[in-house]
VEXNU-139875 format. One line per 8 residues: number of its first residue (from 1); their letters; for each residue x, y, z of C-alpha. Coordinates in steps of 0.1 Angstrom, whole numbers, plus 5000, padded with zeros to 4 digits. Layout:
NUM	A	X:Y:Z  ...
This chain:
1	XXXXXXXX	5000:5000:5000  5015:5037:4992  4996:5070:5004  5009:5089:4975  5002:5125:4984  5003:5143:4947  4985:5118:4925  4968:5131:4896
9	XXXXXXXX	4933:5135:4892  4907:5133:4863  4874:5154:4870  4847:5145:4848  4811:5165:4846  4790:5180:4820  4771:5215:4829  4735:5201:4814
17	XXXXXXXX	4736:5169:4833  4718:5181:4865  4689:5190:4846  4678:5161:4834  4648:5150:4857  4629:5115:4861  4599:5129:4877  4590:5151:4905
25	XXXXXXXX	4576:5121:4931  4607:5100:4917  4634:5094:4943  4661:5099:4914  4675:5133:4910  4704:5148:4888  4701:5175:4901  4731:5163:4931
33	XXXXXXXX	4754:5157:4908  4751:5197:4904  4750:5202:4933  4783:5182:4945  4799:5200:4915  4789:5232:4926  4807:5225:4961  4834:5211:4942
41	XXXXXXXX	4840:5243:4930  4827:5261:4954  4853:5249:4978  4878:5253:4956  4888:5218:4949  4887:5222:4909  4921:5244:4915  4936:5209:4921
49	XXXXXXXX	4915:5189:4892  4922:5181:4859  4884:5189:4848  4873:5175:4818  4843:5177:4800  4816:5144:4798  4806:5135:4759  4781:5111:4750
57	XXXXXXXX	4788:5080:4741  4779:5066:4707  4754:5039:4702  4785:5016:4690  4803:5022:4726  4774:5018:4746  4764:4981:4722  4802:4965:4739
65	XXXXXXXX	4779:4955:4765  4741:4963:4757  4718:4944:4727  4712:4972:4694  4674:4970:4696  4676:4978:4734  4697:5011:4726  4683:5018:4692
73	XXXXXXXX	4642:5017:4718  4664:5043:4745  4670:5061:4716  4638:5079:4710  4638:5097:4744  4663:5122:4735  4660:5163:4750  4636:5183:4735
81	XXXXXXXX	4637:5215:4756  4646:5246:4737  4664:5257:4764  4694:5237:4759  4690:5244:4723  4695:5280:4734  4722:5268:4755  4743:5251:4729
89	XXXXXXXX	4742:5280:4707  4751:5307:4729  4784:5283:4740  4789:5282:4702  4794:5320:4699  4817:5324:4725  4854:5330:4710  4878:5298:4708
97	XXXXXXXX	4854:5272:4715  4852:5245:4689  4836:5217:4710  4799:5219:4702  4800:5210:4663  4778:5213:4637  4764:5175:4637  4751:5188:4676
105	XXXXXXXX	4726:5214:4656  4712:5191:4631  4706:5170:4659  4684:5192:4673  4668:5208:4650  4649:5177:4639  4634:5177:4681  4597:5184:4686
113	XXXXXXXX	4587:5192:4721  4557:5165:4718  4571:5139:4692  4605:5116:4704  4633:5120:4684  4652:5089:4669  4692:5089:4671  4699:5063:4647
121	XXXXXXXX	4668:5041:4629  4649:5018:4641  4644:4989:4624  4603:4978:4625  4593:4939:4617  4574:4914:4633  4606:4903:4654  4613:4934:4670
129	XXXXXXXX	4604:4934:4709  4574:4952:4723  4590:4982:4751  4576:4969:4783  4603:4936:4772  4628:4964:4785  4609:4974:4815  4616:5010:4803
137	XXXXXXXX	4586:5028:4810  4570:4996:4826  4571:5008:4863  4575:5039:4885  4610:5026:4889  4625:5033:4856  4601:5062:4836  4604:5075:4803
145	XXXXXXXX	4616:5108:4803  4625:5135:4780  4668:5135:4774  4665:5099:4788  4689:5089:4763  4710:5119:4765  4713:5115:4799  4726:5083:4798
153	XXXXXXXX	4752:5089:4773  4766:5116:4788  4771:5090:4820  4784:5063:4801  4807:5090:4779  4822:5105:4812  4828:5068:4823  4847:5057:4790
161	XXXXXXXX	4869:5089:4788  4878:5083:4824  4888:5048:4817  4910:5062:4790  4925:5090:4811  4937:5060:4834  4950:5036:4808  4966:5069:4788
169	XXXXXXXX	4982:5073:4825  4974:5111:4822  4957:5107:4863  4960:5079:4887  4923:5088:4897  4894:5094:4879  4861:5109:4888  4826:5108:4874
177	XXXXXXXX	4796:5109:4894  4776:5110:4866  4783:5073:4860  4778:5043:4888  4745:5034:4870  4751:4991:4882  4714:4978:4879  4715:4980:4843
185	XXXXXXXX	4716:4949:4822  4725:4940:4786  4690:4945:4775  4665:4965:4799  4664:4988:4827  4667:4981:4864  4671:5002:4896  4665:5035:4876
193	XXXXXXXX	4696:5027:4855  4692:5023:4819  4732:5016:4805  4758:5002:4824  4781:5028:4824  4803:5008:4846  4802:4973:4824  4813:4993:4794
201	XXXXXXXX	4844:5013:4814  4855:4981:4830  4856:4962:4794  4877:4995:4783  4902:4987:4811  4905:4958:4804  4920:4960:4772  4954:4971:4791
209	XXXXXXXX	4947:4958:4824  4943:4919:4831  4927:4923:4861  4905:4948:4875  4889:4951:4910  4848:4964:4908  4841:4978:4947  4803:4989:4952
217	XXXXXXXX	4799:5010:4982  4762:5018:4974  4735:5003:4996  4721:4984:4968  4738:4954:4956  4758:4958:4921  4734:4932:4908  4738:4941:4869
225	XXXXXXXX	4779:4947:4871  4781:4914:4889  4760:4894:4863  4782:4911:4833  4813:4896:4846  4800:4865:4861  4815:4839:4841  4851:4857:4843
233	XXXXXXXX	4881:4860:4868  4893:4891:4850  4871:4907:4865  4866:4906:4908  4834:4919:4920  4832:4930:4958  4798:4946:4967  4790:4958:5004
241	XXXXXXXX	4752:4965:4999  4722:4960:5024  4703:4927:5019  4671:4907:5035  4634:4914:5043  4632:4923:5003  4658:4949:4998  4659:4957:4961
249	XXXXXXXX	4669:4940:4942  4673:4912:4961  4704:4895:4951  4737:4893:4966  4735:4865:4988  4773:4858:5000  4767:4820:4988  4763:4836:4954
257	XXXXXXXX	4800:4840:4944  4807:4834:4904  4806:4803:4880  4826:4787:4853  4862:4805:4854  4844:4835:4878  4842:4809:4905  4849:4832:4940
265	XXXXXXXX	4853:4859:4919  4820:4872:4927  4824:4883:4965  4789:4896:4986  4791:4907:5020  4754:4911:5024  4747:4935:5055  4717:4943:5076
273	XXXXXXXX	4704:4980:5089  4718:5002:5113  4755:4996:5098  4775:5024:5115  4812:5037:5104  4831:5017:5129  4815:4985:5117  4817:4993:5084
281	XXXXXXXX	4851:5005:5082  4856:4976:5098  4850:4952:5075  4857:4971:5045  4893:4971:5055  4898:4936:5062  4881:4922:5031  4894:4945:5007
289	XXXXXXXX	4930:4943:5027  4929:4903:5015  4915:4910:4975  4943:4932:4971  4967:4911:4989  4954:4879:4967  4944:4890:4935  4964:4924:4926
297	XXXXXXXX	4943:4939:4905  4961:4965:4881  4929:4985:4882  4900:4995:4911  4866:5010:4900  4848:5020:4927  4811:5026:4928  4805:5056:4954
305	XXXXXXXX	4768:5054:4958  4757:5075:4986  4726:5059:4996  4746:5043:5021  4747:5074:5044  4721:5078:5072  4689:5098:5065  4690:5082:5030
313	XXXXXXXX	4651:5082:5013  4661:5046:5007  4687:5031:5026  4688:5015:5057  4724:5024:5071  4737:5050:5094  4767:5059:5079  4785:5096:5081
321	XXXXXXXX	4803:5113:5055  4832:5108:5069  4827:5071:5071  4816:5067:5037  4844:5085:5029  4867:5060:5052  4865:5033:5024  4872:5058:4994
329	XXXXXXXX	4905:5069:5015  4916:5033:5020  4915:5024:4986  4929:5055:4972  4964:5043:4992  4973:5014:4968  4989:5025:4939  4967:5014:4916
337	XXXXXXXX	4951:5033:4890  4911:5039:4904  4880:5052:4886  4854:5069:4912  4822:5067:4901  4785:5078:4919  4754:5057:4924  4730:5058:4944
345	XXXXXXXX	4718:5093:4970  4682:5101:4976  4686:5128:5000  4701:5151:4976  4714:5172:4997  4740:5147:5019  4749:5133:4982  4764:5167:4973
353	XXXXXXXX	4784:5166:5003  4796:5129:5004  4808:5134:4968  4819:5166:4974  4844:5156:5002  4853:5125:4989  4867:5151:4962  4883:5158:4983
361	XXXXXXXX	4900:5128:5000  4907:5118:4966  4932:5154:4966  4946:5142:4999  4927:5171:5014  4901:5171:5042  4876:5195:5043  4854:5203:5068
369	XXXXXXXX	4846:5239:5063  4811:5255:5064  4789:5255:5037  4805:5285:5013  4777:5312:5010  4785:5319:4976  4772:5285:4968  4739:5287:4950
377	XXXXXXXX	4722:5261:4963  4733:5271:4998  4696:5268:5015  4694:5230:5010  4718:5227:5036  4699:5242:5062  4695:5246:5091  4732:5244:5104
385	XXXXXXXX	4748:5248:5065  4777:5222:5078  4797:5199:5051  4790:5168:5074  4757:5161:5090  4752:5142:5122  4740:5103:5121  4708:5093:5140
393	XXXXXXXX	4712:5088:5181  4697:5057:5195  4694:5032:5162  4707:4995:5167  4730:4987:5145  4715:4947:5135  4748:4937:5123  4767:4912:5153
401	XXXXXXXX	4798:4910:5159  4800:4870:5152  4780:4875:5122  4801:4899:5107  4834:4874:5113  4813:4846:5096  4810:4868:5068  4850:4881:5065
409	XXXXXXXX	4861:4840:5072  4837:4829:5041  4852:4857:5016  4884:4846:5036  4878:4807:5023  4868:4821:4988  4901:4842:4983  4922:4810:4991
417	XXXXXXXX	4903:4789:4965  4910:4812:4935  4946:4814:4918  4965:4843:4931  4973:4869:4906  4966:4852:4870  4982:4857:4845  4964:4858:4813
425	XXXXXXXX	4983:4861:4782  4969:4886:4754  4968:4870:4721  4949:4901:4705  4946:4930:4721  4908:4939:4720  4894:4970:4696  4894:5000:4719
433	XXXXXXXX	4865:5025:4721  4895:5045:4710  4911:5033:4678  4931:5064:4659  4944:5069:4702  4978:5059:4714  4975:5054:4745  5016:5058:4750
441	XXXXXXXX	5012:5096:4736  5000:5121:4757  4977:5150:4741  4998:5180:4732  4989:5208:4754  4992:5231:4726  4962:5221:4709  4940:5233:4738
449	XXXXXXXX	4922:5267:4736  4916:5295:4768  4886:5305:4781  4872:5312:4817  4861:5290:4837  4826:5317:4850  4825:5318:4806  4819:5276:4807
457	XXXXXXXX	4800:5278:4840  4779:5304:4849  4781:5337:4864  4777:5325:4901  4816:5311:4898  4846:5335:4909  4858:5350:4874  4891:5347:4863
465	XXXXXXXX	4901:5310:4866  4916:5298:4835  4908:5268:4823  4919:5247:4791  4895:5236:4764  4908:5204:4741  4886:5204:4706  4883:5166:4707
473	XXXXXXXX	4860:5146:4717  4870:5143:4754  4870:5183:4769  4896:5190:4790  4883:5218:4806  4912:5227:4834  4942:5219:4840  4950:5216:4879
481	X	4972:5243:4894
């Protein structure tokens, strides 16, 4: 393990991603990841980021994992609100920005505000599955909403980039709490997640990496990342989630542990209500102090979901910021390359300021300030307007001691049945999202253009930042100080 106090770290957000909305009685709200970006910033972590822009993914990224008729059906629910139409074109006239092309207004010019708008065509025959076959718009659980499909390639194109910015070795940590999306499987919806933004970075690292480590932190089991890389031990799975008395989704009993080649690759440490930081810390430590120990993965993703914290509208766990934030500090000391991802968070408000800190952790810096007043969103934090909220008084914690050390021996007894470390030869290295990219070369810094970073952002930001724009695909946006 190394605490490496200067590491390099990938930011990755998009400014139209918090307005993307599933509904107002719908637990599921963008919105936070605007709100943690706004702290972000707010705070002044950014100085300390490389801040890149999200892009959406293209229907041929997104089909490494998911079936074509699935994406081509998700495809109709694109935005249709004139107001980021407005948005995009007054970005375009700004001087020196290049990033919003042409193709973008086409795209959009073809939206009706009633009627769906189709991204690629959609073949129609006899064959082709009725919707409800991918419970999109099936259940309160996962609506159909307008940008639906925008939404979730902007999450699965911050997720790819910051796979790249790993492999490329341009950070050591990458962030994007737009992605974390695990419920989603190869061909329908689940859990409000609609593409497996995490299936399709993983398979991205993989191309360099021959093993990677998948952590899930969220209080939902990482049902749909699990079932992806079930049959493989390229991949180890490792999700701490809630489970019993019909937690969603169900799954994630610790007997359940991988098949074929995957066998005790798939490792559950199913947990009960009341899970405190000392008991979760804990545990965390010790299993995850064994997988990297045993199976050295040369990659961590870690899913971040902050449904985990106490007061959640979901979760069952009484967990602090800083507790949550205990396991994203202990796996940020291996020297490993890591990609931090979001999840889960109902109660908006604690979400911004889990993701926020662990921002911060991630910098090696611990804040613990106020609430800034120049943050616009300032009076969700009410009433004491304090980064880190206090846990609930007087709530049993129904995790036991013993029960918890049956748990660590069993993942102990799967660890020593797999082969330490495999080594897997690569025959052919597989097609990368990337293709015309070597990932040896670093971008030249003097293709980037200037602007500001209140021009990108908004008037409410401190004026005079400068930050870097790159005219490909992936926007690099700033370029830590």
């Amino acid at each position: 393990m190394q605490n490496d106090t200067n590491k390099r770290v990938a930011y990755f957000y998009h400014p139209q991603i918090g307005r993307y909305h599933y509904g107002k009685e719908h637990p599921m709200k963008p919105k936070r990841i605007a709100m943690a970006h706004n702290l972000i910033v707010n705070y002044g972590l950014y100085r300390n980021l490389d801040v890149y822009m999200n892009r959406q993914a293209s229907l041929k990224e997104m089909e490494k994992f998911h079936e074509p008729e699935y994406l081509q059906y998700l495809s109709q629910f694109t935005s249709v609100r004139s107001q980021i139409v407005n948005e995009y074109q007054h970005y375009n006239q700004q001087p020196n920005i290049t990033h919003f092309t042409s193709h973008i207004y086409n795209e959009f010019d073809l939206l009706d505000y009633n009627i769906p708008h189709t991204h690629e065509p959609i073949e129609t025959n006899n064959n082709y599955p009725q919707p409800n076959s991918f419970r999109v718009g099936d259940s309160t659980d996962n609506p159909s909403f307008p940008g639906l499909y925008d939404f979730c390639q902007l999450s699965a194109g911050g997720s790819i980039d910051a796979a790249h910015v790993l492999i490329s070795q341009d950070a050591e940590i990458a962030i994007n709490y737009s992605g974390g999306l695990h419920h989603a499987k190869k061909r329908e919806a689940s859990g409000f997640c609609y593409v497996n933004d995490i299936v399709i970075a993983i398979l991205e690292l993989l191309r360099v990496h021959q093993r990677v480590l998948y952590v899930d932190i969220d209080v939902h089991h990482g049902d749909g990342v699990e079932e992806a890389f079930l049959l493989t031990n390229r991949v180890m799975t490792c999700s701490f989630h809630q489970y019993g008395d019909d937690f969603f989704p169900g799954s994630g009993d610790i007997d359940s542990y991988g098949e074929g080649l995957g066998r005790y690759h798939a490792l559950n440490i199913p947990l009960k209500i009341g899970m405190n930081d000392e008991t979760f810390t804990e545990i965390f430590q010790k299993i995850i102090t064994q997988v990297m120990d045993i199976y050295r993965p040369e990659a961590v993703v870690l899913q971040c979901g902050a449904d985990s914290l106490c007061h959640d509208r979901l979760g069952g766990y009484n967990l602090s910021t800083k507790g949550h934030g205990a396991c994203v500090e202990f796996m940020i000391k291996y020297s490993v390359p890591i990609l931090v991802l979001g999840g889960g968070g109902y109660t908006i408000q604690n979400v911004a300021r889990c993701w926020a800190y662990e921002t911060g952790l991630c910098l090696n810096k611990k804040i613990d300030a106020p609430i800034p007043t120049s943050e616009i969103y300032y009076e969700y934090y009410a009433p004491d307007y304090k980064l880190h909220f206090p846990i609930k008084q007087n709530v049993e914690n129904k995790n036991k001691k013993e029960e918890l050390q049956r748990i660590v021996e069993k993942i102990y007894g799967y660890l020593k049945s797999i082969e330490p470390a495999p080594g897997i030869c690569f025959h052919d290295l597989p097609q990368s999202f990337y293709p015309e990219i070597n990932v040896e070369e670093e971008i030249n810094p003097d293709q980037r253009y200037e602007q500001t970073l209140n021009q990108f952002e908004g008037s409410h930001y401190e004026e005079g930042n400068e930050i870097l724009v790159d005219p490909s695909n992936g926007f690099s946006i700033h370029r830590r100080e």
